[in-house]
C-alpha positions as CSV (number, residue, x, y, z in Angstrom):
1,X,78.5,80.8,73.2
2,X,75.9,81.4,70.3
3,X,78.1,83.4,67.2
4,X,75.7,86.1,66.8
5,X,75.9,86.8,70.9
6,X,80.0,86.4,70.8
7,X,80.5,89.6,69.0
8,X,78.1,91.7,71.5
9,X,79.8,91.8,74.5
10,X,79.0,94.2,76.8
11,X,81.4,96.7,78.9
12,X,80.9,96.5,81.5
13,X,78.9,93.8,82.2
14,X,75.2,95.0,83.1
15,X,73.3,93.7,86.3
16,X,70.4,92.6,85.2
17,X,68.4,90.4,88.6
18,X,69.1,89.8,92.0
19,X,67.7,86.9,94.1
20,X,68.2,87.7,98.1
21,X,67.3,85.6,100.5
22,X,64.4,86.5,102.5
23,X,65.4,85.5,105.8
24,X,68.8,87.2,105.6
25,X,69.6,89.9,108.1
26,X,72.5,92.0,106.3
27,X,74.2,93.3,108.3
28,X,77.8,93.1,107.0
29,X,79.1,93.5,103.6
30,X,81.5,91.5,101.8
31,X,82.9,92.9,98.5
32,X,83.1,90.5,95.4
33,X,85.8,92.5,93.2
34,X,86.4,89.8,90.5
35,X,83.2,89.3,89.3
36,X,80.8,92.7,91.4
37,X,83.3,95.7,90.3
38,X,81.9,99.1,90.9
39,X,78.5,97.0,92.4
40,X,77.2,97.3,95.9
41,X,78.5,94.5,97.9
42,X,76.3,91.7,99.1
43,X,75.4,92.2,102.4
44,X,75.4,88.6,105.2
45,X,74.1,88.5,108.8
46,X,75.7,86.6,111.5
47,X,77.1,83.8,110.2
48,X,80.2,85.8,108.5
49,X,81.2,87.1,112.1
50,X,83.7,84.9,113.7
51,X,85.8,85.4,117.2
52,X,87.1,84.3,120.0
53,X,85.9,82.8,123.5
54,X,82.2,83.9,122.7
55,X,79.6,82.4,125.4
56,X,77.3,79.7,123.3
57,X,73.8,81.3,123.5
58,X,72.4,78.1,125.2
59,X,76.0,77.1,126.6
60,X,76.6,74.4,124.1
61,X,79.9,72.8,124.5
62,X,81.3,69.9,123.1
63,X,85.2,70.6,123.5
64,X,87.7,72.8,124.8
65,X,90.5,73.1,122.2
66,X,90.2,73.0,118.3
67,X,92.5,69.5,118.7
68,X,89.2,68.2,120.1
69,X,86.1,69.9,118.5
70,X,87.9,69.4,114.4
71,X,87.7,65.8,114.3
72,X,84.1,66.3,115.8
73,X,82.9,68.8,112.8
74,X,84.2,66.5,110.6
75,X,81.5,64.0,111.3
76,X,79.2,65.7,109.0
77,X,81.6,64.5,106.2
78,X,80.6,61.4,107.4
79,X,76.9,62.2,107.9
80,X,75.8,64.2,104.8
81,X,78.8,64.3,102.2
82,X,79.8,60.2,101.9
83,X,78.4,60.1,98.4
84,X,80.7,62.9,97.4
85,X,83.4,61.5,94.4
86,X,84.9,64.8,93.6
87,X,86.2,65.8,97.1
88,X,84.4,69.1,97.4
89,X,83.2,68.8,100.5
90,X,86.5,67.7,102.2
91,X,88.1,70.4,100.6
92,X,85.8,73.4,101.5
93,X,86.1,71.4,105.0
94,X,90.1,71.9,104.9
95,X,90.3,75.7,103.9
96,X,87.6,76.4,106.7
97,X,89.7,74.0,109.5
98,X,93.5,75.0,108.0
99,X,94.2,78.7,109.5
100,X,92.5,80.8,112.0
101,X,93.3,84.7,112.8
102,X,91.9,85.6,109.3
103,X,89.1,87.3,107.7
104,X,86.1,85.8,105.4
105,X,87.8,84.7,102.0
106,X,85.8,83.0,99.0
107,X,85.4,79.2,98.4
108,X,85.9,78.6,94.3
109,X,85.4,75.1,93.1
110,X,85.1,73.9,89.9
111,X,83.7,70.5,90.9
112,X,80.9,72.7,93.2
113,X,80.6,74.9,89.6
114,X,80.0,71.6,87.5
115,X,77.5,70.1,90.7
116,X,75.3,73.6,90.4
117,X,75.1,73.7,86.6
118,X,73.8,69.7,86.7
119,X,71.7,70.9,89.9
120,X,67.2,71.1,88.7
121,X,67.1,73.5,91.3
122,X,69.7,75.3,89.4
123,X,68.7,74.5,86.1
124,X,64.9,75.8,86.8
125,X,66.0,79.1,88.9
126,X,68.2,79.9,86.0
127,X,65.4,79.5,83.3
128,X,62.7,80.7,85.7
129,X,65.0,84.4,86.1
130,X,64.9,84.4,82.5
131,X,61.4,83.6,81.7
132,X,61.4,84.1,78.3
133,X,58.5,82.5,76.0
134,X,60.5,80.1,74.9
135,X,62.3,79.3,78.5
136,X,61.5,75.5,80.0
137,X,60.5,77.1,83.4
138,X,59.2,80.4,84.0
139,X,58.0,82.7,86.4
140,X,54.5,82.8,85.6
141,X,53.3,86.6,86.5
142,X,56.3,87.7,87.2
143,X,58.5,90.3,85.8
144,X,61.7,89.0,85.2
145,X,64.9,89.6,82.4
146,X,62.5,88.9,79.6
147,X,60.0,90.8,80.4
148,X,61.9,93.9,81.9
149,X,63.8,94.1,78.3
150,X,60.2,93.9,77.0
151,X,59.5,97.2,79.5
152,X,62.9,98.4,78.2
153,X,61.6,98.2,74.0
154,X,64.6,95.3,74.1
155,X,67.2,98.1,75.1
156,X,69.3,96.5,77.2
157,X,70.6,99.8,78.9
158,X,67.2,100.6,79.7
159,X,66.3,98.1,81.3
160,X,65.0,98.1,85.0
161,X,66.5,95.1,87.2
162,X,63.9,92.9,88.4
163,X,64.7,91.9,92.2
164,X,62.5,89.1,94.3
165,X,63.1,86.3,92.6
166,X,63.8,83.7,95.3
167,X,66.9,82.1,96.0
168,X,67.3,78.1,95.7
169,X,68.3,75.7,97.4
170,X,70.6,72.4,97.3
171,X,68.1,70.5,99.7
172,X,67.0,67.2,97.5
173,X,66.8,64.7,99.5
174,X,66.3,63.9,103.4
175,X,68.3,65.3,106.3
176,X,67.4,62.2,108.7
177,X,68.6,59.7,106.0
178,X,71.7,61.4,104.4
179,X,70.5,61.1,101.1
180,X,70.5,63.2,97.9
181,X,71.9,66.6,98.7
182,X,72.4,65.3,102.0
183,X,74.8,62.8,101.1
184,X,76.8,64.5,98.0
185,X,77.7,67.0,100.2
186,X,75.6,69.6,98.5
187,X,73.5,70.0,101.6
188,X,76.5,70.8,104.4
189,X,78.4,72.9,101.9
190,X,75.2,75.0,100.9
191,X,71.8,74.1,101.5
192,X,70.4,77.6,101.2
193,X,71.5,80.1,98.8
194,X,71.6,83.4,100.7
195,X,72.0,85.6,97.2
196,X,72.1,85.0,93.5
197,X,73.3,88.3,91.3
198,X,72.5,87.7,87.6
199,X,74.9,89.8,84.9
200,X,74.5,90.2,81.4
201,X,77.8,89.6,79.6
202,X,77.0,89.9,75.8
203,X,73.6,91.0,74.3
204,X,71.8,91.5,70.7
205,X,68.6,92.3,69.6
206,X,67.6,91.4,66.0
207,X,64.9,93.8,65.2
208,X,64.1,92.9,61.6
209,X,64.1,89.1,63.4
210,X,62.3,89.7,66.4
211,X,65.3,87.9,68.3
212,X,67.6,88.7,70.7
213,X,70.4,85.9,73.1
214,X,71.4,87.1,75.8
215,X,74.4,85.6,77.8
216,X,74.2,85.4,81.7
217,X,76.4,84.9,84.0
218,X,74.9,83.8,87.5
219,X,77.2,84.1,90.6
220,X,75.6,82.1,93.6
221,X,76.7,83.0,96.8
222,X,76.5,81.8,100.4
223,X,78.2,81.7,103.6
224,X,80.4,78.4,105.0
225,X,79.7,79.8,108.5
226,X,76.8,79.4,111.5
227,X,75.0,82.0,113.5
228,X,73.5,81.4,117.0
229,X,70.5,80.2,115.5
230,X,71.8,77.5,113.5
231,X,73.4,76.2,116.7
232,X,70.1,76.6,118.7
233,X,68.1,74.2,116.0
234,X,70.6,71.9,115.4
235,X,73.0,71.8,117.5
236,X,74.1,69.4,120.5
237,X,73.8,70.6,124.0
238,X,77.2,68.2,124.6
239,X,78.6,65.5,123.4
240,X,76.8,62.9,125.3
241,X,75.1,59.0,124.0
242,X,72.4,60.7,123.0
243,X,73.7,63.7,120.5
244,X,73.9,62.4,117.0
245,X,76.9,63.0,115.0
246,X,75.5,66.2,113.0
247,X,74.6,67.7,116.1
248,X,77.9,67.4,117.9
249,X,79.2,68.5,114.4
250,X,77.3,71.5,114.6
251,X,78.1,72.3,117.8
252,X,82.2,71.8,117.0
253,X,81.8,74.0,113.8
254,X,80.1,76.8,116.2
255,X,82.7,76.6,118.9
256,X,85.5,76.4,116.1
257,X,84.0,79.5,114.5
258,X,82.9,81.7,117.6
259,X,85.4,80.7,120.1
260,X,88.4,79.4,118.2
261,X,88.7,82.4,115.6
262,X,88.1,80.0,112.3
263,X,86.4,82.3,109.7
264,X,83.9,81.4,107.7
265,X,84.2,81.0,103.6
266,X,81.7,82.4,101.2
267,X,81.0,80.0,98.1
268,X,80.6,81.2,95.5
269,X,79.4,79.5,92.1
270,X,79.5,81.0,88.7
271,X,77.7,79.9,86.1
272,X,76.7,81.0,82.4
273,X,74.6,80.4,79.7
274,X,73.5,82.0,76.4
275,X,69.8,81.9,75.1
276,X,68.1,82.7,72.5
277,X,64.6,83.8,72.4
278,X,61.7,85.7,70.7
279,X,60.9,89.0,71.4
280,X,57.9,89.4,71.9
C-alpha cells in the first residue's frame, strides 16, 4: 500500500460501486458479514435454492442416487478444469460434493484470489471502475469512482456510488475445445460474475497537489449452483452415447443440487489495490 494512503484509513470502509449482473433475478439474499457489515445483502435467483426430489423441468435424469450422479459431475473436471495446477477447481468441487442437509456457505480460495488478480478481464474491470485519467482502461462516458469523487469536490463522504458498471466474466477461451478459462477451471468455477461490490478502504486528497490514492477493495461474487435454465441449455436429457461429458455433468450437478439436497457455494474473490491519480 502507497505510504501517504496507509495512514488514511477509513472507518468504516465506504461503498463506493456496484457491478450487478443484468440477467440476475434476485430473489434471495445472502448476507456477506465479514467483508458487507451494516450493507444490504446481495441478492441471487435460483441457483442458490437447493432441495430435495424436485421434478427436472424437462425430466432430465441421468442417475438415481448421489453414488451415481458424483462421479458423473465430476467429468467437468475432466472437461474444462485439466489445466488447473493449483487444485481450485477440485477443491470447490469437494466442499460442494462433501455434505448435504446444509445451507449456502462461501467458497474462499486464495489460489482463485491470485487467478482473478492475474485475470485481463479482472485487471480491465478493475481499472475501468476506477477510470481515473491516468487509469490503463476506462469507462469512456461513464461516471464511475473518479469521476463521482470529481461530483463530490474529492470528498469522499460525499460522494454518490456509481452502479451499472457491468460485471465480468472468466470466459477466455472456447467452451467446445476446453481451452483457456475452459480448461483452468476458471470457466466451471465462475464463468459469469453475478455481482462485484467495490469499497474504499483508505483515502486522501492532496489539495495543494491536486492528488489523491485511493485503496479498493473489490469482492467478486457468484454462485457454485444451477437453476432450471442452466439445465435446459446445457444439460443432458440422459446419459445415453450421444450426451457429452459436460452435459451429463450438468445434468448430475442439477439432480445433486435439486434432488439430493447439496447446496450450492457462493465464491467469493477479494481483491485490492491502491492508486494514485490526478484530480482533476
Amino acid at each position: 500500500m502507497a505510504p501517504n494512503c496507509s495512514r488514511f484509513p477509513l472507518s468504516p470502509p465506504k461503498l463506493v460501486a456496484i457491478a450487478q449482473d443484468a440477467y440476475l433475478t434476485p430473489t434471495t439474499a445472502f448476507p456477506d458479514n465479514l467483508h458487507l457489515p451494516g450493507i444490504a445483502a446481495p441478492k441471487y435467483g435460483q441457483d442458490i435454492t437447493c432441495g430435495y426430489g424436485r421434478a427436472a423441468p424437462g425430466k432430465q435424469d441421468v442417475g438415481s442416487t448421489p453414488a451415481v450422479l458424483k462421479p458423473k459431475m465430476r467429468r467437468l473436471l475432466t472437461v474444462f478444469a485439466s489445466g488447473d495446477k493449483t487444485g481450485m477447481a477440485r477443491r470447490l468441487f469437494d466442499a460442494f460434493l462433501a455434505d448435504t442437509c446444509r445451507e449456502p456457505t462461501y467458497f474462499d480460495d486464495a489460489s482463485l484470489n491470485s487467478a482473478a488478480a492475474a485475470h485481463p478481464n479482472i485487471k480491465f474491470f478493475c481499472s475501468a471502475a476506477l477510470s481515473a485519467p491516468n487509469s490503463p482502461n476506462k469507462a469512456l462516458g461513464k461516471v464511475r469512482i473518479h469521476q463521482a469523487l470529481k461530483k463530490a469536490n474529492w470528498d469522499i463522504t460525499k460522494l454518490l456510488m456509481p452502479t451499472g458498471l457491468g460485471v465480468p466474466a472468466f470466459n477466455l477461451g472456447y467452451k467446445s475445445f476446453s481451452t483457456g478459462d475452459f480448461d483452468n477451471g476458471l470457466g466451471v468455477m465462475i464463468n459469469g460474475v453475478q455481482y462485484v461490490y467495490v469499497l474504499a478502504t483508505h483515502y486522501n486528497y492532496d489539495s495543494a497537489a491536486k492528488t489523491y490514492c485511493i485503496t479498493l477493495k473489490f469482492i467478486f461474487y457468484d454462485v457454485f449452483g444451477l437453476d432450471d435454465d442452466d439445465l435446459n441449455e446445457f444439460g443432458a436429457p440422459s446419459d445415453s452415447a450421444t450426451s457429452s461429458n459436460a452435459a451429463i455433468g450438468i445434468t448430475a450437478w442439477w439432480q445433486l443440487q435439486h434432488q439430493h439436497g447439496c447446496a450450492p457455494l457462493v465464491t467469493r474473490i477479494v481483491l485490492e489495490e491502491t492508486y494514485e491519480a490526478p484530480a482533476e
